[in-house]
Kinemage of the C-alpha trace (Angstrom):
@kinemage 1
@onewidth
@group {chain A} dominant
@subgroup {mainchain}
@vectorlist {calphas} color= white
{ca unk a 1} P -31.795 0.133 -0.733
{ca unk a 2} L -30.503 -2.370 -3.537
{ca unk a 3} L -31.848 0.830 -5.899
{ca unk a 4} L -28.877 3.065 -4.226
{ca unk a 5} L -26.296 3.329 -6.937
{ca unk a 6} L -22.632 2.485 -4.623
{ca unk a 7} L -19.161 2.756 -5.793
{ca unk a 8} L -15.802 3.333 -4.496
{ca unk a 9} L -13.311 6.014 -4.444
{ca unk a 10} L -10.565 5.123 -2.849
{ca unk a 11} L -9.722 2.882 0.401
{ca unk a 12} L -7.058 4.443 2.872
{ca unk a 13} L -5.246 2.340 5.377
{ca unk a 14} L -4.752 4.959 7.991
{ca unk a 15} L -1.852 4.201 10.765
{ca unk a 16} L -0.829 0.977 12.104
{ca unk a 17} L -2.777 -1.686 14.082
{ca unk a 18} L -2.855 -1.146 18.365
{ca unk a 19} L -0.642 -4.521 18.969
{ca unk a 20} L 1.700 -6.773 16.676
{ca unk a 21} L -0.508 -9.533 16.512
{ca unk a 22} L -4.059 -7.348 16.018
{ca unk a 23} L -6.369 -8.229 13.149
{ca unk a 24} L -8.088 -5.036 13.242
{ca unk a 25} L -7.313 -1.583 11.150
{ca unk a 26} L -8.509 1.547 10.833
{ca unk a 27} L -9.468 2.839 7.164
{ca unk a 28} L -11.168 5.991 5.494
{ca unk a 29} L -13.219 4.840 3.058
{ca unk a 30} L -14.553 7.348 0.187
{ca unk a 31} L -17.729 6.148 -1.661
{ca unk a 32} L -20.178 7.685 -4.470
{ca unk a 33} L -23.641 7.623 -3.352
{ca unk a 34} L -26.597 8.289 -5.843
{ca unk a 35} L -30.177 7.342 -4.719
{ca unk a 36} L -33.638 8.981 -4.684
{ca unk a 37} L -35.734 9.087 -1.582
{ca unk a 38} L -38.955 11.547 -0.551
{ca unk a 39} L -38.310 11.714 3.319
{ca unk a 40} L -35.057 12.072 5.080
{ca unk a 41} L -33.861 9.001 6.600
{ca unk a 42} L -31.067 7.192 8.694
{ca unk a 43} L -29.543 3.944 8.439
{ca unk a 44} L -28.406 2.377 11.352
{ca unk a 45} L -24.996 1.093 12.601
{ca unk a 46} L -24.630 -2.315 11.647
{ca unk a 47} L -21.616 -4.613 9.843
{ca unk a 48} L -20.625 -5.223 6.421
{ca unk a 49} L -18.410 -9.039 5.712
{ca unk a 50} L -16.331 -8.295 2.962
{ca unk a 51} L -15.095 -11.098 0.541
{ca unk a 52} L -12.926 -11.664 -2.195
{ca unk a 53} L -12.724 -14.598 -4.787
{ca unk a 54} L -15.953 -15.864 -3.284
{ca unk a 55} L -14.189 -16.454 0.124
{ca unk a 56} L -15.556 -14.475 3.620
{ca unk a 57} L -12.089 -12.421 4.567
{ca unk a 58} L -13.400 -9.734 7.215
{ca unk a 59} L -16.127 -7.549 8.643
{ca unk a 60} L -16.599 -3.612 8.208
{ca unk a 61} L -18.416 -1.750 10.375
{ca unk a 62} L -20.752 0.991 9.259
{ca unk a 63} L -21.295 3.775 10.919
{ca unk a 64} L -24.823 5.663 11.278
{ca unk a 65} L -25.585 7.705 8.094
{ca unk a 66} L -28.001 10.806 7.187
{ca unk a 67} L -30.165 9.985 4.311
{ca unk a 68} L -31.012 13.562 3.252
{ca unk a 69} L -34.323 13.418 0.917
{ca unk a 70} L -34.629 14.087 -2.782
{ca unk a 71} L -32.179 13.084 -5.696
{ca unk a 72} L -28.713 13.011 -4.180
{ca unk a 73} L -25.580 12.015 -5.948
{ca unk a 74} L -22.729 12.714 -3.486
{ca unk a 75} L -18.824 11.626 -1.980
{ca unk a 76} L -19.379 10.435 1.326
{ca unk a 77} L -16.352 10.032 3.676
{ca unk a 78} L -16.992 6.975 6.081
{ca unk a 79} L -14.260 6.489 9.035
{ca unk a 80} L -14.212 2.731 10.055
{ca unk a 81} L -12.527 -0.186 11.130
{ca unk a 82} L -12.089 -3.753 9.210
{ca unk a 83} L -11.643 -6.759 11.631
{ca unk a 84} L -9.844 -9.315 9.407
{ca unk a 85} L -11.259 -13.099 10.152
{ca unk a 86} L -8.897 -15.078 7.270
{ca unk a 87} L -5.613 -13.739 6.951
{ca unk a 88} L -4.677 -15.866 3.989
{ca unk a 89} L -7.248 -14.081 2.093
{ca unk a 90} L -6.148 -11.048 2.747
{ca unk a 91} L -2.634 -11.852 1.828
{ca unk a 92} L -3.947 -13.425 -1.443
{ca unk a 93} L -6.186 -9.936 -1.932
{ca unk a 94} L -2.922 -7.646 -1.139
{ca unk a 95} L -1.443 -9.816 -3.891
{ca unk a 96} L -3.570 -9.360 -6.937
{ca unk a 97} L -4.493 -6.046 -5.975
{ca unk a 98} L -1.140 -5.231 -6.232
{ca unk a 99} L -0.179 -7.242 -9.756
{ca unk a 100} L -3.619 -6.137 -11.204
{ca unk a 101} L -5.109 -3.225 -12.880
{ca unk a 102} L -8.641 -3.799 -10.959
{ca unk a 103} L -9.756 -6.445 -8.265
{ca unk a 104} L -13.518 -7.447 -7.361
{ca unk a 105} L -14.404 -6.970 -3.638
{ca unk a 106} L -17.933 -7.986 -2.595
{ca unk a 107} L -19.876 -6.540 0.631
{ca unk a 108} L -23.046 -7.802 1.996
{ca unk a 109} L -24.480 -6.123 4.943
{ca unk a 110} L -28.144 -6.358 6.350
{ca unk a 111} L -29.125 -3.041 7.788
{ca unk a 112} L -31.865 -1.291 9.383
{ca unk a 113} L -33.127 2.354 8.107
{ca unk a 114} L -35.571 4.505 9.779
{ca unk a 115} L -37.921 7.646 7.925
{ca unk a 116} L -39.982 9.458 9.983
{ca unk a 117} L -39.393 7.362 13.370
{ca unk a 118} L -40.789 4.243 11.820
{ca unk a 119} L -38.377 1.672 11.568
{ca unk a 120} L -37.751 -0.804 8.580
{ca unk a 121} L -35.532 -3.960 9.694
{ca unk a 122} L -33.727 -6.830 7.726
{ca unk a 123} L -32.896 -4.767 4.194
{ca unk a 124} L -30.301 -6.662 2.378
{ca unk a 125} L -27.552 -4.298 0.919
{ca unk a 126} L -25.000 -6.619 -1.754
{ca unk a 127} L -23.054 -5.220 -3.946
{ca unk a 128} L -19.279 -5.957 -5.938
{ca unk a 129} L -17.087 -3.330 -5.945
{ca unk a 130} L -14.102 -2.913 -8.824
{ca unk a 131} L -11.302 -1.146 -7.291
{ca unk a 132} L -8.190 0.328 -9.440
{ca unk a 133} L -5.071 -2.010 -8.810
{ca unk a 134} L -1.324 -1.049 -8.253
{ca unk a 135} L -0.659 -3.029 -11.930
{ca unk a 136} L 3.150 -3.272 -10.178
{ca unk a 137} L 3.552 0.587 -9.889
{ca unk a 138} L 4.800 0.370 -13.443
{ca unk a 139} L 2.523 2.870 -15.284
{ca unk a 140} L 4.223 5.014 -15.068
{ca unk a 141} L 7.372 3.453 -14.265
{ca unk a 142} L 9.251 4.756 -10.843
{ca unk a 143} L 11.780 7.261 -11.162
{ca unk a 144} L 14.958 7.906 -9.196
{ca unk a 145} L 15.811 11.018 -8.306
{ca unk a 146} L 19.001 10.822 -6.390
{ca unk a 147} L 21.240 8.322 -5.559
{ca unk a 148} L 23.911 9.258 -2.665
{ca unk a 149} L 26.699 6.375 -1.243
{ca unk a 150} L 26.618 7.896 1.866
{ca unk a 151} L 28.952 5.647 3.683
{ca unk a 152} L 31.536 3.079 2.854
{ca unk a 153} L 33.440 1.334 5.253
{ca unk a 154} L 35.397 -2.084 6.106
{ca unk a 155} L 31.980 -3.442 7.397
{ca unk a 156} L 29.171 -1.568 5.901
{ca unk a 157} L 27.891 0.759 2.864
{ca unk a 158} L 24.552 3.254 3.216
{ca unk a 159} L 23.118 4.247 0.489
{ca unk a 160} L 20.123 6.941 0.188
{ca unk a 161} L 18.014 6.011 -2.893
{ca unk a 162} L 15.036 8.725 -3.491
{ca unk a 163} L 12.157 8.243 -6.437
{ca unk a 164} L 9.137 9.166 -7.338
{ca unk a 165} L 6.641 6.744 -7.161
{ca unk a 166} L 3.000 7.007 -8.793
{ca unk a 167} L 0.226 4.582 -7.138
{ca unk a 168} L -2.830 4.852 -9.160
{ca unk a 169} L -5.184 2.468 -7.640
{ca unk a 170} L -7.500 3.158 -4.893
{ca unk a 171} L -6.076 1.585 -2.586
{ca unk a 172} L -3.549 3.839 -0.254
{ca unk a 173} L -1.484 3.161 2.816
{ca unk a 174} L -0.744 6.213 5.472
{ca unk a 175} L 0.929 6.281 8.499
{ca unk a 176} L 1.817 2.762 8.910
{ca unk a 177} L 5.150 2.859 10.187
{ca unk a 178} L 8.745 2.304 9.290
{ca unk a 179} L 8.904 -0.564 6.450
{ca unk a 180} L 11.630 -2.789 6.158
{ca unk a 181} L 11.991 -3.875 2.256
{ca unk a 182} L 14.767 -6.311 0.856
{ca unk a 183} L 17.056 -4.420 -1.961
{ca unk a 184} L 18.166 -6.996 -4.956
{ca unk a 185} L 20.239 -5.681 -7.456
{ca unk a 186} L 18.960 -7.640 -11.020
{ca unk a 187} L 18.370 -11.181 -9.254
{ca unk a 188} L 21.464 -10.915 -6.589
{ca unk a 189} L 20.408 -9.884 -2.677
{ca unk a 190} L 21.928 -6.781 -1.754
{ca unk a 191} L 20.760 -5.695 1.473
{ca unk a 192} L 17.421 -4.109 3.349
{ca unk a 193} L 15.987 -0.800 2.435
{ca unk a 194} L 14.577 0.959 5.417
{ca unk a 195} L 11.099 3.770 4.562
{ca unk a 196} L 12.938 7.466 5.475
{ca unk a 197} L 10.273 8.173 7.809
{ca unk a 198} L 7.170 6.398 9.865
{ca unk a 199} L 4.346 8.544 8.096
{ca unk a 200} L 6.027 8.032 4.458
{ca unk a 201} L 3.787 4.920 3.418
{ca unk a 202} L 2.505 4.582 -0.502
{ca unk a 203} L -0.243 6.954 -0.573
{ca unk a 204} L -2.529 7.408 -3.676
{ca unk a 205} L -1.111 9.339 -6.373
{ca unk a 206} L 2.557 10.847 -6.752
{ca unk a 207} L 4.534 10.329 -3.392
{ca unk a 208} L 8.143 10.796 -2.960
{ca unk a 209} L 9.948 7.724 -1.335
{ca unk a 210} L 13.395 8.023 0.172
{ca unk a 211} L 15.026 5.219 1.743
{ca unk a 212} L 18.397 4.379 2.900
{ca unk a 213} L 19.704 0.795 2.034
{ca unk a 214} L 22.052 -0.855 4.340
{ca unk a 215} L 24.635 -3.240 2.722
{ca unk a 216} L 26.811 -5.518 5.337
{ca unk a 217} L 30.539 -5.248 3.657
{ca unk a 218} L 31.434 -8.856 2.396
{ca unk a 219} L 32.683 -10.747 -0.984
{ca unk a 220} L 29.872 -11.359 -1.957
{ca unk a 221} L 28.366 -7.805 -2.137
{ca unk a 222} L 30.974 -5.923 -3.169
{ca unk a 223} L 30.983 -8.081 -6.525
{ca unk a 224} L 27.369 -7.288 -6.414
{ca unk a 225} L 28.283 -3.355 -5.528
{ca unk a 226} L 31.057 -3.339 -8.401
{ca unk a 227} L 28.149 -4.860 -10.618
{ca unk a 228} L 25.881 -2.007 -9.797
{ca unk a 229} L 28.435 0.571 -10.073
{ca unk a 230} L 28.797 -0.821 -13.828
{ca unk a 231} L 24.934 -0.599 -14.662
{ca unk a 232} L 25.068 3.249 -13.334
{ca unk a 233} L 27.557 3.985 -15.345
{ca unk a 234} L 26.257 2.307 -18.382
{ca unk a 235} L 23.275 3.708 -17.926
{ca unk a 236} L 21.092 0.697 -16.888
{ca unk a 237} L 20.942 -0.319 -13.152
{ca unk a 238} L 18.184 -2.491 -11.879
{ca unk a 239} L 16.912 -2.886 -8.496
{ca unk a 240} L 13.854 -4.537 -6.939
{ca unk a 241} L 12.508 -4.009 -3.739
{ca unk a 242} L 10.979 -6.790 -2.439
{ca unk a 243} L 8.982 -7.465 0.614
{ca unk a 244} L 10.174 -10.417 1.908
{ca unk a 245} L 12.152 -9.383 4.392
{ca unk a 246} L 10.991 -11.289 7.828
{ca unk a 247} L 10.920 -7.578 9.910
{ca unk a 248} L 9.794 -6.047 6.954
{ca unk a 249} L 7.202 -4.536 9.557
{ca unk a 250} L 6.125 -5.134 13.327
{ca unk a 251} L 2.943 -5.643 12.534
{ca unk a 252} L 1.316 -9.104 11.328
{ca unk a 253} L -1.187 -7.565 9.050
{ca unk a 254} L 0.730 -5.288 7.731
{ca unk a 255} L 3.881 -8.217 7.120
{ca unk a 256} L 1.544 -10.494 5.021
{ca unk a 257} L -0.170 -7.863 3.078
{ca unk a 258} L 3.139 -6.704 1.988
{ca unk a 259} L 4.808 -9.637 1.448
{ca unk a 260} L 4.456 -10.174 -2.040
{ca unk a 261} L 5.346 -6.731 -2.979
{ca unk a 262} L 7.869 -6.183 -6.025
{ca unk a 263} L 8.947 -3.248 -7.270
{ca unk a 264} L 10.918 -2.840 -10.089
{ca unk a 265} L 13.211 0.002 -10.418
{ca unk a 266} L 15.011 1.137 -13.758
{ca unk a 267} L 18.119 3.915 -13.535
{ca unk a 268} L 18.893 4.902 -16.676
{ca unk a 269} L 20.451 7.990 -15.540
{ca unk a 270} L 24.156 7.185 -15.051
{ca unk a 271} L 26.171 8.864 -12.846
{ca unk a 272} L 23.835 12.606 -13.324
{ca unk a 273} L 22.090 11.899 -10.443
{ca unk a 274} L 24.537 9.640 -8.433
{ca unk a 275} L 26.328 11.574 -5.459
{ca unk a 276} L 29.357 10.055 -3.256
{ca unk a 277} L 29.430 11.455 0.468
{ca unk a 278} L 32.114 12.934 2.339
{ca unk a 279} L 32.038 9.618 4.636
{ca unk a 280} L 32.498 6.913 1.794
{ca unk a 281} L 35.297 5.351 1.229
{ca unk a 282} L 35.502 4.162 -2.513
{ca unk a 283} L 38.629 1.650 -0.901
{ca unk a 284} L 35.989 -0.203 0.919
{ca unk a 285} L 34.109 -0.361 -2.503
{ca unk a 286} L 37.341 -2.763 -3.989
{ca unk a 287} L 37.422 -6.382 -3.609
């Protein structure tokens, strides 16, 4: 087996965990196989512990797998579940996978393989896998497409923020649920940016994101709101979304792997793709 040529395609987080507090997910892994075998064989179910920076951070299992004979160099789709036994790993995985252009993840599995209904016990499968990073989303850089102040009143603002986002690592997240993400304009807070819907996640590749930021009506953010304003117009607004926020998701796995998340956001646009609704009020927007 250590003569099997592995690599990875891409890692999907599919939906979010059963409970709050589970440590288990469900992910669709794609890998490249190429090996050479005479006879057709299987290899058995067994589990894979995953580490990262030489530290033991969860267990994978494998499913059974066809072995067809010959030369083969093919995708194979593998549908599994990772139990997660050191959460601070994780967290400090999510991180540099998500500051970095590439990350090392090791597996080491001992598995069992039958050919011909003999049976061959104990084979030691290692390998270290590089997988693609997020490198902050910023290659290419996000881009907004629309910018609506949907509402604007003595107590609140809304405002609907859609962009185009580009994740090309490996790494994608589908399905998890509605994410809660704080919204700082340059290094002020300005309020929490709810995902548009539950299946929106950040897949691989080009998404759209929309998300509607809610702003609680105060001194202190309409200065920051009049500041904004100002950058749109002068054709330089930034925002960060960040991931600290505490109910940035239900879900404990899901809340540390996201919590160092930080995306930048440059409108440079001005006011072509800014919209004011019917139901704001650009009073409420004065101090």
């Amino acid at each position: 087996m250590n003569q099997t040529k592995l690599s990875v395609n891409s890692i999907d987080l599919i939906g979010i965990p059963k409970e709050p507090d589970a440590t288990s997910f469900e992910v669709q892994v794609s890998l490249h196989v190429d090996y050479i075998t005479p006879f057709n064989g299987t290899i058995a179910t067994s589990t894979a512990t995953l580490s990262y920076s030489g530290n033991d951070f969860g267990n994978a299992k494998i499913p059974t797998i066809k072995l067809p004979k010959g030369h083969q160099s093919v995708n194979m789709d593998i549908n599994t579940s990772i139990e997660i036994t050191q959460i601070s790993i994780l967290t400090q995985m999510s991180a540099d996978m998500y500051i970095s252009k590439a990350i090392a993840l090791k597996s080491a599995a001992v598995i069992d393989t039958s050919i011909w209904g003999m049976q061959y016990r104990g084979n030691h499968l290692q390998r270290t896998f590089q997988i693609a990073g997020m490198n902050r989303l910023s290659t290419p850089p996000p881009k907004v497409n629309a910018i609506v102040l949907r509402h604007c009143s003595a107590t609140k603002y809304l405002i609907d923020i859609d962009a185009m986002l580009d994740n090309r690592s490996q790494l994608g997240f589908l399905d998890v649920g509605y994410l809660n993400m704080s919204v700082y304009y340059e290094n002020q807070y300005l309020g929490y940016a709810m995902s548009g819907s539950a299946t929106q996640g950040l897949p691989r590749g080009e998404s759209n994101q929309s998300f509607t930021v809610s702003i609680r009506n105060s001194p202190v953010t309409q200065k920051v709101i009049n500041r904004m304003i100002s950058g749109i117009i002068g054709n330089r607004a930034q925002f960060f979304i960040v991931g600290d926020h505490p109910y940035i998701s239900p879900f404990k796995i899901l809340q540390l792997a996201l919590s160092t998340f930080n995306l930048s956001v440059l409108y440079t646009d001005g006011m072509a793709k800014v919209r004011i609704g019917p139901d704001c009020d650009m009073s409420a927007l004065s101090p």
